[in-house]
Each structure stands twice: as structure tokens, then as C-alpha cells.
C-alpha positions in Angstrom: -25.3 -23.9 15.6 -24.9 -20.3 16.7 -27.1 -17.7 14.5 -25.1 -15.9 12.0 -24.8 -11.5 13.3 -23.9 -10.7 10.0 -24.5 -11.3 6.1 -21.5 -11.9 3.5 -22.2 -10.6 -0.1 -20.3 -10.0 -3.0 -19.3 -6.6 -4.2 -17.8 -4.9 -7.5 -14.2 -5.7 -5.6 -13.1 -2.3 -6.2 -11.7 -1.6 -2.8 -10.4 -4.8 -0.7 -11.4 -5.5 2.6 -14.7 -5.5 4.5 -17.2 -2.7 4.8 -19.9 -2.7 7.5 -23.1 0.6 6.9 -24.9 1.6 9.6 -22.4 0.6 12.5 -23.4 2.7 15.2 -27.0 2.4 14.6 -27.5 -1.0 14.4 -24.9 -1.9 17.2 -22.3 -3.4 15.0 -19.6 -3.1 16.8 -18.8 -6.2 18.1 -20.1 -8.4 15.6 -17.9 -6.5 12.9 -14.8 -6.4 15.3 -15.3 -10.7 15.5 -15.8 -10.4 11.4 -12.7 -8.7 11.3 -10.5 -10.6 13.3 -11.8 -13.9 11.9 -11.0 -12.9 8.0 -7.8 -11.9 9.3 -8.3 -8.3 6.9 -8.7 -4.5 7.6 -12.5 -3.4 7.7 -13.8 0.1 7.0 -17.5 1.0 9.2 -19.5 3.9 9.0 -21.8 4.9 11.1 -25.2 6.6 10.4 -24.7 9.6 8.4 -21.0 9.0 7.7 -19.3 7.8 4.2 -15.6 7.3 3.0 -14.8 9.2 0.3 -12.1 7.5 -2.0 -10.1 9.4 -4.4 -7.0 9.8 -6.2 -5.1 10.7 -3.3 -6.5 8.2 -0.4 -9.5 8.5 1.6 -11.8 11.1 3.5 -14.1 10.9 6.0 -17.2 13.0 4.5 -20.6 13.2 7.5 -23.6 14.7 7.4 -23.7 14.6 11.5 -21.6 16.3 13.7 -21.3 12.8 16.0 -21.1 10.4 12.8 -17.7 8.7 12.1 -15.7 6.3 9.8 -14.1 4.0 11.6 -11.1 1.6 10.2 -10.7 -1.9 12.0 -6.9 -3.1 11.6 -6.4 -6.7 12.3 -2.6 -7.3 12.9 -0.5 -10.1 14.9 -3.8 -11.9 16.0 -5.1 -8.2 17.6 -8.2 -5.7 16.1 -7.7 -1.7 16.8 -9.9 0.7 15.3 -9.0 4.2 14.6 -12.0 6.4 14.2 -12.3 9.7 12.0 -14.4 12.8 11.8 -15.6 14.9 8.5 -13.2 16.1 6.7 -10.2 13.8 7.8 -7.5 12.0 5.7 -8.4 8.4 6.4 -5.0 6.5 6.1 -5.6 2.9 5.1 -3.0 0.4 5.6 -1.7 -2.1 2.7 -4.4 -4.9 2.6 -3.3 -8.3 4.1 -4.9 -11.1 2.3 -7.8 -12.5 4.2 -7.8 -16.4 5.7 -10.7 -17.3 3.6 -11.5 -16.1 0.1 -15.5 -16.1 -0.7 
């Protein structure tokens, strides 16, 4: 059995999707991308010093680092792009799909 790159744990359930800290920093990349694609949902990553910023209008990239970005994973028709964002921009998140698996 292969070993698991990743832990599963249950939040408030306030925003949907997945959310991966520390992405760039603990070289999360891939294993996030495979999360992704397997739950069939959007995922939201932030590196080191990054943080989304939700509010009444949307989202926000807000970093502390001039290098630090939120990045959103799209999974759509059996594909994963990711669109990355710098401080200050309007993160536009994309109506949730409903994941393959519920937890």
C-alpha cells in the first residue's frame, strides 16, 4: 500500500473545497494537484507567507512576501489548471462542483 502525501481533516465547512498551507514550502505541488483531481473539486493553496482573504465581495490574495502566492486548482472535464495570484488580487473562484467522495 502506497504511503498516504497528505492528511484529510475536517473543517468548520465554511468555504467548500480543499485547502492545502504551506504549498510551496513543503513541496506540495504535486501531491495537492493528485488530491485535487482525485476528489474531482477546486482547491485553494497558499504558499508560505500568503493567505486568501474572503469577504463580502469574493476573495483576495493578501502576502506578507513579495514571491508568496495563492494559487486556485480547477479540476474540470477530467483536467487540473491552476491559476496563481499575487497580493492584492481579486481571486475569482469558480461555482464549486460536488466532490466524488464526501468525508
Amino acid at each position: 500500500m502506497a504511503a498516504r502525501l497528505h492528511r484529510t481533516v475536517r473543517s468548520l465547512g465554511l468555504v467548500p473545497g480543499l485547502f492545502c498551507p504551506h504549498l510551496d514550502g513543503e513541496k506540495r505541488q504535486a501531491s495537492f494537484r493528485k488530491m485535487v483531481a482525485r476528489d474531482r473539486m477546486t482547491g485553494i493553496a497558499c504558499d508560505n507567507f500568503a493567505a486568501i482573504h474572503y469577504h463580502d465581495k469574493g476573495a483576495a490574495c493578501l502576502t506578507a512576501r513579495r514571491n508568496a502566492r495563492v494559487h486556485l486548482y480547477i479540476y474540470k472535464e477530467g483536467r487540473v489548471t491552476v491559476r496563481s495570484y499575487r497580493n492584492g488580487e481579486r481571486i475569482e473562484l469558480p461555482v464549486q462542483q460536488t466532490g466524488s467522495r464526501r468525508r
